[in-house]
Structure formats: structure tokens, C-alpha cells
C-alpha positions, 0 to 999 in steps of 0.5 A, a space after each residue: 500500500 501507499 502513502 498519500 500525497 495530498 494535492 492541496 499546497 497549505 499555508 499557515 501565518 507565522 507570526 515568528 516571521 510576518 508572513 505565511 509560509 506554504 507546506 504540503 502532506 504525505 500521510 501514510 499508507 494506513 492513515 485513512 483505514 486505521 482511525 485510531 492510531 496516531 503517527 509520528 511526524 517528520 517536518 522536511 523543508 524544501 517542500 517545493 522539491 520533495 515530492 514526486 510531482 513538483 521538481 525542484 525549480 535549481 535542478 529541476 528533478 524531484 527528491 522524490 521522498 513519496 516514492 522512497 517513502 513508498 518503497 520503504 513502506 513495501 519492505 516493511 523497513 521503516 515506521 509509518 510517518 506524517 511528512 510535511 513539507 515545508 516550502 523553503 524557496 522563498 527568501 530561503 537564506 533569510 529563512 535558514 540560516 542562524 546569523 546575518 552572512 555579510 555576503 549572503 544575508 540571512 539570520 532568521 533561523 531562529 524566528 522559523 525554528 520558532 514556527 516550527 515549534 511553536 506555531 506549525 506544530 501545534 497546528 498540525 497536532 490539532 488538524 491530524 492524528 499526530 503523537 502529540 501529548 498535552 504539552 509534547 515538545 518536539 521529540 526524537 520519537 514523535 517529531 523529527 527534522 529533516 535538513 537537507 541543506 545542512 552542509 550549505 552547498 546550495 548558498 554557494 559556500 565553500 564545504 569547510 563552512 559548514 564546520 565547527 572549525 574542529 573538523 566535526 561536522 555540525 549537528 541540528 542544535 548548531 544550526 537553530 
């Protein structure tokens, strides 16, 4: 069986940041037939890339996450998961990055890492059937962040940037 990718690009407001941000959902391949189970959630950003249906405006492929998502599924390889694909493409620098870059720009990563947590989240706990408690933060086991712009190489900058400058490479909690 398979995932299902909903047609519909969503948007919900950020107050963190002052504008709507857009998004999209794959639900799992038992969401609409097992009512009662709750599903952890993976937030993926470059949502406009992830799915097999709209490639990426740089390269123009898809990532095709609905599709190995689906294989996974078939192998019985991975858990079942609610994706929400975040659109990142627009003022993505200013999005992503955790300070100003004088070349670049940027430094609201904070400000989007607090939508994520403090406005996307709890919109889409409340809206789907997620593994959210009363008061769950995010959490490795109910919620996870997929980051595939971690080692910079789309703003142009040179790999060892993306370094701590103790050759260990940066982790999710030095980015936010």
C-alpha cells in the first residue's frame, strides 16, 4: 500500500516571521483505514522539491521522498510517518540560516525554528492524528527534522563552512 500525497499546497501565518509560509502532506499508507492510531511526524523543508510531482525549480528533478517513502513502506523497513513539507524557496537564506552572512544575508533561523515549534506544530497536532501529548515538545520519537541543506552547498559556500572549525561536522542544535 501507499502513502498519500495530498494535492492541496497549505499555508499557515507565522507570526515568528510576518508572513505565511506554504507546506504540503504525505500521510501514510494506513492513515485513512486505521482511525485510531496516531503517527509520528517528520517536518522536511524544501517542500517545493520533495515530492514526486513538483521538481525542484535549481535542478529541476524531484527528491522524490513519496516514492522512497513508498518503497520503504513495501519492505516493511521503516515506521509509518506524517511528512510535511515545508516550502523553503522563498527568501530561503533569510529563512535558514542562524546569523546575518555579510555576503549572503540571512539570520532568521531562529524566528522559523520558532514556527516550527511553536506555531506549525501545534497546528498540525490539532488538524491530524499526530503523537502529540498535552504539552509534547518536539521529540526524537514523535517529531523529527529533516535538513537537507545542512552542509550549505546550495548558498554557494565553500564545504569547510559548514564546520565547527574542529573538523566535526555540525549537528541540528548548531544550526537553530
Amino acid at each position: 500500500s501507499y502513502g498519500t500525497l495530498e494535492p492541496d499546497i497549505r499555508s499557515h501565518y507565522s507570526p515568528e516571521l510576518g508572513r505565511e509560509l506554504r507546506y504540503r502532506l504525505f500521510l501514510p499508507p494506513s492513515y485513512y483505514e486505521r482511525l485510531d492510531d496516531h503517527y509520528p511526524v517528520l517536518y522536511a523543508q524544501d517542500g517545493q522539491a520533495q515530492f514526486r510531482d513538483h521538481p525542484d525549480p535549481i535542478d529541476g528533478h524531484s527528491w522524490r521522498m513519496d516514492e522512497a517513502l513508498n518503497e520503504l513502506y513495501d519492505l516493511s523497513a521503516v515506521q509509518e510517518v506524517i511528512v510535511v513539507a515545508i516550502y523553503t524557496d522563498y527568501d530561503r537564506i533569510e529563512l535558514l540560516s542562524p546569523m546575518p552572512d555579510p555576503r549572503y544575508g540571512g539570520g532568521r533561523g531562529a524566528h522559523y525554528r520558532d514556527f516550527l515549534v511553536n506555531t506549525l506544530k501545534p497546528h498540525i497536532d490539532s488538524q491530524y492524528r499526530t503523537r502529540a501529548g498535552m504539552h509534547a515538545k518536539i521529540a526524537p520519537r514523535a517529531t523529527s527534522i529533516a535538513d537537507l541543506l545542512v552542509n550549505g552547498d546550495r548558498v554557494g559556500r565553500d564545504q569547510n563552512e559548514n564546520h565547527r572549525g574542529d573538523d566535526e561536522p555540525r549537528r541540528q542544535e548548531d544550526i537553530f
